[in-house]
N, C-alpha and C positions, 0 to 999 in steps of 0.2 A: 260465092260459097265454096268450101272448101271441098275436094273429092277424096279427100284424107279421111277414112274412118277410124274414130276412136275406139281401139281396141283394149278391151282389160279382162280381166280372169271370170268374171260375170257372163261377156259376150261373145268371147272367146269360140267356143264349142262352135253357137250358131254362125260369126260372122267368117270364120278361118275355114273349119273342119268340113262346115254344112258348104259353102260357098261352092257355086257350079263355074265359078273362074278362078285361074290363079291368082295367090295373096303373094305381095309384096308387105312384108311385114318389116318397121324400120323401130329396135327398140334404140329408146333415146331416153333424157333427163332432163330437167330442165334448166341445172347447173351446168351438162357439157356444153363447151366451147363449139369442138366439132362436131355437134349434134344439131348447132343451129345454122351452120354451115351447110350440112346436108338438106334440111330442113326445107328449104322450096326449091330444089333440086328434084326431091322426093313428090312434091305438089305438084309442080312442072309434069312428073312422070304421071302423076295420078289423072291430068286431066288429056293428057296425050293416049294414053293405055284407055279412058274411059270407054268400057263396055268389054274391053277384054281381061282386063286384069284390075284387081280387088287390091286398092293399095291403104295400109292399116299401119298406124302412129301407137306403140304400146308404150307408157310412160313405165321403166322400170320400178319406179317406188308406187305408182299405183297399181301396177298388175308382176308384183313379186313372184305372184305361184307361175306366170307364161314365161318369166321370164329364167325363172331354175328348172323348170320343165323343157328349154329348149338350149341350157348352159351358156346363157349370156353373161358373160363376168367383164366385158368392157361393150363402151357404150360408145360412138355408135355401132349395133351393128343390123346388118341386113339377113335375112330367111326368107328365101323363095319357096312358096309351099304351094303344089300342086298336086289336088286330090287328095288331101289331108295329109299327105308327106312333104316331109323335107327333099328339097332339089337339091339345093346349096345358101352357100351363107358368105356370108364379106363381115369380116370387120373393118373399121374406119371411113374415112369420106372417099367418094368417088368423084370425080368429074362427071357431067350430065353425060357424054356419048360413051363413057364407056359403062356406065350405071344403065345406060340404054340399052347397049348392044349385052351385056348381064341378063339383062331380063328378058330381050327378046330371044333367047338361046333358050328359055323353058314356056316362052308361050309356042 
């Protein structure tokens, strides 16, 4: 089972904002190439991180308001968000150790 949460503008508030760990937020599409490349990269992360960090898949065309709310205009990209702010952001694909050591620089 997946430790990827599906994130969209409905659940947004409670799964991101509310969250008492940091969110790794990864917006994506289902047409990008390098979206599916990152894609169990991001998985990988999600069950490695699991209990410390909140890792959440927003598909741009189904969560349109999260994703002009945080000015995603290329896809992939990554938002570290702890305690309801923004930490920082990547666009494009990462390799796993360096997407690693990205994230563990704001847990």
């Amino acid at each position: 089972m997946s430790k990827v949460v599906k994130i969209n503008d409905q659940n947004f508030q409670r799964e991101v904002i509310a969250s008492s760990q940091p969110v790794l937020l990864d917006f994506s599409a289902t047409w990008c190439g390098p979206c599916k490349q990152l894609a169990p990269i991001v998985e990988d992360l999600a069950v490695e991180y699991h209990g410390r960090l909140k890792v959440g898949a927003v598909d741009v065309e189904e969560a349109p308001e999260t994703a002009v709310r945080f000015g995603v205009f290329s896809v992939p990209t990554l938002i570290l968000i702890k305690g309801g702010e923004v930490k920082d952001q990547h666009v494009g694909v990462m390799p796993k150790p360096k997407l690693a050591d990205w994230v563990s620089r704001v847990l």
